[in-house]
C-alpha positions as CSV (number, residue, x, y, z in Angstrom):
1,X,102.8,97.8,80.1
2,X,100.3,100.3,81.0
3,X,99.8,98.6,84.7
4,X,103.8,99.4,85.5
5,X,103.1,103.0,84.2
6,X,100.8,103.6,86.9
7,X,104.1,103.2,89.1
8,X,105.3,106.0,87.0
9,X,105.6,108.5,89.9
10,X,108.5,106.7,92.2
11,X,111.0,108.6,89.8
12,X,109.5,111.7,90.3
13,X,109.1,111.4,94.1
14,X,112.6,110.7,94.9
15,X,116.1,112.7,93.8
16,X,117.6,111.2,90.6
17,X,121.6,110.1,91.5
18,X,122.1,109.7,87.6
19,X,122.2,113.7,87.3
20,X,125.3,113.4,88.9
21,X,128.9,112.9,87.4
22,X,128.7,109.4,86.3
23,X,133.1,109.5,86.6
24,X,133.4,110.8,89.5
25,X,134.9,108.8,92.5
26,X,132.6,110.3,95.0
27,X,129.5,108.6,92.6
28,X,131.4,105.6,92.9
29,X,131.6,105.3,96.2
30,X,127.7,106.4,96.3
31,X,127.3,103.7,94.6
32,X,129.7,101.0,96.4
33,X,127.5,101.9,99.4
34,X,124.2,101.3,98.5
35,X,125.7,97.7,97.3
36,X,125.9,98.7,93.6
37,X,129.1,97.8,92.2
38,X,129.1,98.8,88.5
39,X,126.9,100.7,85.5
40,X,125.4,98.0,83.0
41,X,125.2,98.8,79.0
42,X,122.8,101.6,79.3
43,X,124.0,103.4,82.3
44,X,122.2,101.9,84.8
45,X,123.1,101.1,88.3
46,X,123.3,97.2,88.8
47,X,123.2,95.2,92.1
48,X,126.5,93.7,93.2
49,X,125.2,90.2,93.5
50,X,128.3,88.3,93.0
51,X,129.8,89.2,96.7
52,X,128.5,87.4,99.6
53,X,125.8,90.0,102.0
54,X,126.9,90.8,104.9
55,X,124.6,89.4,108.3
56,X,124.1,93.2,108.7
57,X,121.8,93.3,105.9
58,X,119.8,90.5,106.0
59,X,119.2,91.4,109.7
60,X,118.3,95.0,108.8
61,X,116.0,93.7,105.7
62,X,114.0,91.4,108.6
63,X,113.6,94.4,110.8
64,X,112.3,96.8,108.3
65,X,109.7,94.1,106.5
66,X,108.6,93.6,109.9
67,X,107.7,96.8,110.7
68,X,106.0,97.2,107.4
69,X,104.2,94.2,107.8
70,X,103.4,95.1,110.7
71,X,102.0,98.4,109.9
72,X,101.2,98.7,106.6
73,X,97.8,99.3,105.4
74,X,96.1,100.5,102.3
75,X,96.8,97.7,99.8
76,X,99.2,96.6,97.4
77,X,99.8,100.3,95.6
78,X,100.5,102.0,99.2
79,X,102.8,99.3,100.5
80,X,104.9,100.0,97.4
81,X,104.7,103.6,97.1
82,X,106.2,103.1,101.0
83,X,108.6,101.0,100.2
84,X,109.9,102.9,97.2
85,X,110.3,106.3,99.4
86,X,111.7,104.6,102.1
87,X,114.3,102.7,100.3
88,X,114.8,104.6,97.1
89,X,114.5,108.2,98.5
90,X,115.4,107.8,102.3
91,X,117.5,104.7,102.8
92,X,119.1,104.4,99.4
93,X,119.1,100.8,99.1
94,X,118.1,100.7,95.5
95,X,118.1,102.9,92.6
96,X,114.8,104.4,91.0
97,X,115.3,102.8,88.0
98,X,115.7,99.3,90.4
99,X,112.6,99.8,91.8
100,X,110.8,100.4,88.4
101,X,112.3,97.2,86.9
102,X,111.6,95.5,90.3
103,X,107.7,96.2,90.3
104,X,107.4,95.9,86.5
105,X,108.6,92.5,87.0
106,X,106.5,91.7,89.8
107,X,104.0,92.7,88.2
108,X,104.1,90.3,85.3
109,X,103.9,87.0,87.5
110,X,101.1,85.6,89.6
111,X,100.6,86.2,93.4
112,X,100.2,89.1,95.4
113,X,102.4,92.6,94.4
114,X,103.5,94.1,97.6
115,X,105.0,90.4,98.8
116,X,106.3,90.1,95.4
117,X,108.6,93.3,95.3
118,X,109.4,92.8,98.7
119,X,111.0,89.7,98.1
120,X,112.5,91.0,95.5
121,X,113.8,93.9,96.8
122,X,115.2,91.4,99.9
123,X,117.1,89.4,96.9
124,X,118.8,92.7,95.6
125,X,120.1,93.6,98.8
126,X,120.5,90.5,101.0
127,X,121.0,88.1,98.0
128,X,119.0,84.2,98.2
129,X,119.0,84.6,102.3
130,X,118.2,88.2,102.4
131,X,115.3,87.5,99.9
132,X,114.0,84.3,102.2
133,X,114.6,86.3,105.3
134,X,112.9,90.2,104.2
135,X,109.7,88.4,102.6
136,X,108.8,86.2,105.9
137,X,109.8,89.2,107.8
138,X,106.8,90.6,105.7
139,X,104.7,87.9,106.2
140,X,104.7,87.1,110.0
141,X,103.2,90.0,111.5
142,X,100.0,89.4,109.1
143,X,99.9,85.6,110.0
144,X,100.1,86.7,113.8
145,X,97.2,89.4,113.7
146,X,95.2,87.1,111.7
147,X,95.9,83.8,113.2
148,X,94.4,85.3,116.7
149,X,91.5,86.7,114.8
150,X,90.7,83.0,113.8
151,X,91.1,81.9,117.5
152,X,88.7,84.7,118.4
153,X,86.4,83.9,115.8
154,X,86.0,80.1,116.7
155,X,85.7,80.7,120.5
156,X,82.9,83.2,119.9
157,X,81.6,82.9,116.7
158,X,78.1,81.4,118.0
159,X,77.3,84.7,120.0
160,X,74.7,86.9,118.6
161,X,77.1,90.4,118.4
162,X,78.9,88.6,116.2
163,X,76.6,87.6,113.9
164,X,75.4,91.3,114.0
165,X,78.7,93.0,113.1
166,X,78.9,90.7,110.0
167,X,75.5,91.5,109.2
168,X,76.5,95.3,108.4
169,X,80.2,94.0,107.4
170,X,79.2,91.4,104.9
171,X,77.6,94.3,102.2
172,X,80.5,96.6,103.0
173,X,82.9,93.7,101.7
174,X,81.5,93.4,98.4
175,X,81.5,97.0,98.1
176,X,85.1,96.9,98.9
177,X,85.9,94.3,96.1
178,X,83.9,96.2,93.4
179,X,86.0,98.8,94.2
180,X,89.3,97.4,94.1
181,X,88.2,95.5,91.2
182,X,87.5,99.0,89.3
183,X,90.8,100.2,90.0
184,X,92.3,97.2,88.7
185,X,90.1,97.5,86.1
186,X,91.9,101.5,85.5
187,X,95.4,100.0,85.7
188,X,95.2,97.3,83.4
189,X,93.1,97.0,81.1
190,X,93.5,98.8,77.8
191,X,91.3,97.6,74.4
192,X,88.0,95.7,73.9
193,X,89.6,92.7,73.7
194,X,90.3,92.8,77.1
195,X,87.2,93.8,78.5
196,X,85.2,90.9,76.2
197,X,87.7,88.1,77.7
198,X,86.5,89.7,81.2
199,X,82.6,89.5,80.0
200,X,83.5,85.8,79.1
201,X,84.9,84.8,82.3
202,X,82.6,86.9,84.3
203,X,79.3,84.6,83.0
204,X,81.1,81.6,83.3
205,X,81.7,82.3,86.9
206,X,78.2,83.0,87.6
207,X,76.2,80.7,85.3
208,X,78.7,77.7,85.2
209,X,80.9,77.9,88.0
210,X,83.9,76.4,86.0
211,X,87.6,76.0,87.0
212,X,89.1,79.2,88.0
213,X,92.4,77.9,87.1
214,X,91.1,77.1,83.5
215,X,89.5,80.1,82.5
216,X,93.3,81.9,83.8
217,X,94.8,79.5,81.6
218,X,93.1,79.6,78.6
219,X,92.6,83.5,79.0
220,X,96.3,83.9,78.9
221,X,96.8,81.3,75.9
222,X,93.9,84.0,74.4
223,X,96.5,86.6,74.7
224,X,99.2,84.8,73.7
225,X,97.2,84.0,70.2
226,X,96.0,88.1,70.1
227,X,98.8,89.8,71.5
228,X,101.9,87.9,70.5
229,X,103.8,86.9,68.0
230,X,103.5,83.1,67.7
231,X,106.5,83.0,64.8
232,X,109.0,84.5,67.4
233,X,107.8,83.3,70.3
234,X,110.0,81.9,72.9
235,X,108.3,78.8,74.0
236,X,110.6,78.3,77.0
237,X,109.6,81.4,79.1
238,X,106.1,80.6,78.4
239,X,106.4,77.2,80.1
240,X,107.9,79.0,83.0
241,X,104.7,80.9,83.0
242,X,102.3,78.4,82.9
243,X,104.0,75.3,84.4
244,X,103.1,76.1,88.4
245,X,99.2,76.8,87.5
246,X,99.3,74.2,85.0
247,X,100.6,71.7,87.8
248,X,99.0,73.2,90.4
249,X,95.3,72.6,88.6
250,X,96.3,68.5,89.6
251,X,97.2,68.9,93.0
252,X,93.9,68.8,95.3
253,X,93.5,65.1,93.5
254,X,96.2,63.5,94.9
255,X,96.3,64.3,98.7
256,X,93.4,62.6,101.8
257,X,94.5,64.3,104.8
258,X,93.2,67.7,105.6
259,X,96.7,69.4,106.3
260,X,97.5,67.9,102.5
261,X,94.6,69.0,101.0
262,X,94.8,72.6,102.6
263,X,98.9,73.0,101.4
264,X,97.8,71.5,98.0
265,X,94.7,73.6,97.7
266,X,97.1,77.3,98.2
267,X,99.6,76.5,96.9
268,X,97.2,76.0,93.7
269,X,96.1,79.3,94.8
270,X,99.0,81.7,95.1
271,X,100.5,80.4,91.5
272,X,97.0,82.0,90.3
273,X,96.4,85.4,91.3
274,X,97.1,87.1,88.9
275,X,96.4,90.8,88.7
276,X,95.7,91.6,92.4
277,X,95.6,89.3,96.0
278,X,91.7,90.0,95.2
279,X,92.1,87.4,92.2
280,X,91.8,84.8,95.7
281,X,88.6,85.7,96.1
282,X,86.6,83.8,93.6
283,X,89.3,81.0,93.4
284,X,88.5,80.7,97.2
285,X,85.3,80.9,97.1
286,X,84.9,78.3,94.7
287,X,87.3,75.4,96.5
288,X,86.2,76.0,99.6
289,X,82.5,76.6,99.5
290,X,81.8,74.9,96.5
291,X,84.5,71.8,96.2
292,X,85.4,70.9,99.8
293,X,82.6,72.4,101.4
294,X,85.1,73.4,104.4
295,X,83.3,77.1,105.0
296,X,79.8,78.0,104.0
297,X,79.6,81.5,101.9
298,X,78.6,83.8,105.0
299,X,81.8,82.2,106.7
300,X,84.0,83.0,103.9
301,X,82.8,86.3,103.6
302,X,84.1,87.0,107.0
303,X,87.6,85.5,106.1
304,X,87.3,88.0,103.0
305,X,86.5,90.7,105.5
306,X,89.3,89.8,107.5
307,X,91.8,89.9,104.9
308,X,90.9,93.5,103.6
309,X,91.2,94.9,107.6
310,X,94.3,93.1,108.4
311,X,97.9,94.8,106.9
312,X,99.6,93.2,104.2
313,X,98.0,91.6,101.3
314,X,93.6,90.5,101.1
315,X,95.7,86.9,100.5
316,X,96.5,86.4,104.0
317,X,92.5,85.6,104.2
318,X,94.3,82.3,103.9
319,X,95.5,82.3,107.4
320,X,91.9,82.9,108.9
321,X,90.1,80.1,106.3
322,X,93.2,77.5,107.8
323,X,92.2,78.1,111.3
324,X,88.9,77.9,110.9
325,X,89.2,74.5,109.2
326,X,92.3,72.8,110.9
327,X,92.9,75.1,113.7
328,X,96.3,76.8,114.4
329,X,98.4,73.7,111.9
330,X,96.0,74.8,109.6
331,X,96.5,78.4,109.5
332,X,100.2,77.8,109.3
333,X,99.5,75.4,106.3
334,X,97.9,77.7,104.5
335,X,99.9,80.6,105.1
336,X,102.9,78.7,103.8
337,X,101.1,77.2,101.3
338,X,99.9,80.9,99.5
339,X,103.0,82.4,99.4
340,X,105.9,80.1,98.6
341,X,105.0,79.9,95.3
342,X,105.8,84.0,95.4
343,X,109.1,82.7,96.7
344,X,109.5,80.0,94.0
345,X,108.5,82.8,91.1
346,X,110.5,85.7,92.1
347,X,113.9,84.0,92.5
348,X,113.4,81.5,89.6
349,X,111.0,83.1,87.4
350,X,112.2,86.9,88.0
351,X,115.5,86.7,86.1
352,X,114.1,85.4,83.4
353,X,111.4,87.9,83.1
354,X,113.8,90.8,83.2
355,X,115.2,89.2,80.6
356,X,112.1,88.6,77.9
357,X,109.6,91.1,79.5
358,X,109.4,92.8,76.5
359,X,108.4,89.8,74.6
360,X,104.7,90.2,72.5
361,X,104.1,86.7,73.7
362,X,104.9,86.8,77.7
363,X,102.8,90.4,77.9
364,X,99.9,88.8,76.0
365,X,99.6,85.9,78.3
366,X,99.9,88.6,81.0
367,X,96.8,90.8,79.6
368,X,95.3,87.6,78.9
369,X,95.1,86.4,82.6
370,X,94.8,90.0,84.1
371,X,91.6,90.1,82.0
372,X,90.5,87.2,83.3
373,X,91.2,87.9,87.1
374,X,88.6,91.3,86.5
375,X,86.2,88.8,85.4
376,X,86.7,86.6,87.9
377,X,86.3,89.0,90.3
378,X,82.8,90.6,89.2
379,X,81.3,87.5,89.0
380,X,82.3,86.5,92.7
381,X,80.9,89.8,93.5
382,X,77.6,88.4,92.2
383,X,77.6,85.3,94.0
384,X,78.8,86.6,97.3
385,X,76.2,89.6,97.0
386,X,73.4,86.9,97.3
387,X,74.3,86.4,100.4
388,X,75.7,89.5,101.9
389,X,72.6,91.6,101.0
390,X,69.0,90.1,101.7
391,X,67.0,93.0,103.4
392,X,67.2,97.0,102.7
393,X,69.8,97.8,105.4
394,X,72.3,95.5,103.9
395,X,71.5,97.0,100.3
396,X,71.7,100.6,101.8
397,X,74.8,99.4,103.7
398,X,76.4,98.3,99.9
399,X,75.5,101.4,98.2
400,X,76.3,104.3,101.2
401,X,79.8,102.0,101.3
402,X,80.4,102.2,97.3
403,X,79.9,106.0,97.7
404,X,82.1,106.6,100.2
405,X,84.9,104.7,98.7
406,X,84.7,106.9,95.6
407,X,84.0,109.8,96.8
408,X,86.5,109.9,100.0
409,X,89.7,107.8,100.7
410,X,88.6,106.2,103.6
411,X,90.7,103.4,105.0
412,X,89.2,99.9,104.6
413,X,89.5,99.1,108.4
414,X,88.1,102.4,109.5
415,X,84.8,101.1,106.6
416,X,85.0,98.0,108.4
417,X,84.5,99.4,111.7
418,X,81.5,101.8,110.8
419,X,79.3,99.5,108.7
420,X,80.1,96.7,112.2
421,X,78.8,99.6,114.7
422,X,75.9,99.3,112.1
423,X,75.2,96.0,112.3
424,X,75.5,96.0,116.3
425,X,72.6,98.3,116.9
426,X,70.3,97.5,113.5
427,X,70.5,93.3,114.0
428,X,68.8,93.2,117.5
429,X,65.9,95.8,116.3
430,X,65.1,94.1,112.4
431,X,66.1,90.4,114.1
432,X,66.5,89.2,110.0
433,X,66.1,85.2,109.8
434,X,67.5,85.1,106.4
435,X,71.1,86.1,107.9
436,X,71.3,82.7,109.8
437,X,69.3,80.7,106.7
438,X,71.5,81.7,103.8
């Protein structure tokens, strides 16, 4: 897939073991180190996961996913490219051609890539446990930083400076998304087919405002029908594929209480996003702005802002929108509730993807729905712009940030943090009304 090729550089980066004398007992023991206990058909290094870990590994797994999640900025492509040279090239946990398979794999289910491989990653080396113990570690500095943000943000929302910083934040946001969107857009998308299943989802989003879910799932059966081969299909992995959205599209319905409806709601979520965390966004935005009417849109594009400034993945924007709904249960909800379905797919779904990746019809429904997320994405971009930009600064703000991004790498907190000192000094002298209307 030409997505995984863009990951074609960990080999490259890191000293190749294979050059060495596949016989030899020092190899072996190379090998019997890094927990690998044997070569499969091809030559390959493969996990021992038949032997019990040892507590030693799951405990060093929790400490190095909690540094990374604790420091690890720059989106789902730099999270990886750090885990790949930490643990391929430096700490020789995995093989390179482990963390190839791993990333291709995790890149052919739903839910956000760097929590993905990590869990996977945590499963080579630390078995069912490890995998359970390295992907929270991930998760809980993220959940922590933004949890406290969402305090912060309901004790002083009201004051004026706040309203000012997300006044020159709110533009910078969407120029953020188009952005990441047109990256995506680089990585994954390859024929016109492609790009008119993005047109088509892109107006529906604007002009109807349909089901998110729907337009993933009948974008990937799209692929399936263009892409596959329907005589040789293999119906069972594609009801792996499409059983968690397909019952996750009937779970809001059947839940009163606010805690239920906020688990039910992401976990719908995180069995969606396809493509990139960004794929949240206009699922997000549609529940809850335009179904549960829990946030308005200027509110949710601070949660969006939040996510992008925060390490780890934009889907921990989760976190913020539960604590400013349901407070601090809520945030926990909701953090739980967007990524255990990355738990559920990578240790259920994961083996049987490296078994039929290569099948026509499980990489059309793929294309399919990765289409579909671009589409998505663009048209949230419209709707959200009507109400991030309604004066010149804010346009001005858009554009100079949409620049910047592609002419310079510049980080998105240190973005975040300019276009705020912006919106400090600019809201007090232009006093727009239309900030506090829209």
């Amino acid at each position: 897939m030409q997505e995984y090729e863009a990951f074609g550089t960990f080999e490259e980066k890191a000293g190749d073991s294979r050059d060495d004398d596949l016989g030899s007992d020092s190899y072996g023991d190379r090998l019997r180190g890094r927990g690998i206990s044997e070569l499969d058909r091809e030559g390959r290094p493969c996990m021992n996961t038949q032997t019990p870990p040892a507590r030693g590994r799951i405990g060093e797994l929790t400490i190095y996913f909690l540094r990374l999640g604790l420091l690890g900025f720059g989106g789902p492509v730099a999270l990886v490219g750090q885990m790949e040279r930490e643990l391929v090239a430096e700490r020789g946990w995995l093989s390179n051609e482990q963390m190839r398979e791993s990333i291709a794999i995790c890149q052919s289910l739903p839910g956000p890539l760097a929590i993905q491989v990590g869990i996977y990653i945590s499963y080579l080396r630390g078995g069912f446990w490890g995998a359970w113990a390295g992907g929270w570690a991930f998760i809980l500095p993220n959940f922590v930083i933004v949890a406290a943000l969402g305090a912060l943000y309901v004790f002083l929302g009201d004051l004026q400076p706040v309203t000012a910083i997300f006044y020159g934040v709110s533009p910078a946001v969407i120029a953020l998304i188009l952005h990441s969107c047109y990256r995506l857009a680089r990585l994954g998308m390859e024929d016109p087919v492609q790009w008119a299943i993005a047109a088509l989802c892109l107006v529906v989003t604007v002009i109807l405002k349909a089901e998110v879910a729907l337009l993933f799932i009948g974008a990937g059966i799209v692929g399936i029908l263009y892409y596959g081969n329907l005589v040789r299909r293999q119906p069972s992995i594609m009801l792996q594929l499409s059983a968690a959205p397909v019952l996750a599209q009937l779970a809001p319905a059947t839940s009163a209480s606010t805690l239920s409806k906020l688990l039910l709601f992401f976990l719908k979520a995180g069995s969606l996003t396809f493509g990139s965390g960004l794929v949240i966004v206009p699922f997000l935005e549609q529940g809850l702005v335009q179904q549960y009417g829990w946030l308005d849109q200027r509110q949710f594009l601070i949660a969006v802002a939040v996510g992008m400034i925060s390490p780890g993945p934009v889907v921990i924007t989760a976190t913020f929108v539960g604590y400013l709904v349901a407070g601090f249960w809520g945030s926990l909800v909701a953090t739980i509730g967007i990524f255990l379905p990355s738990f559920i797919l990578v240790l259920v779904a994961a083996p049987l993807l490296a078994k039929y990746r290569a099948n026509p019809n499980v990489q059309g429904f793929v294309k399919g729905a990765y289409a579909a997320a671009i589409g998505t994405i663009l048209g949230a971009c419209i709707l959200l712009g009507r109400i991030a930009i309604g004066d010149w600064l804010t346009a001005l703000i858009g554009i100079a940030s949409l620049a910047v991004l592609f002419r310079w790498k510049v980080s998105n907190p240190l973005l975040i943090a300019a276009t705020a000192v912006v919106g400090l000094i600019a809201f007090p002298l232009l006093q727009p009304d239309w900030v506090m209307l829209k």
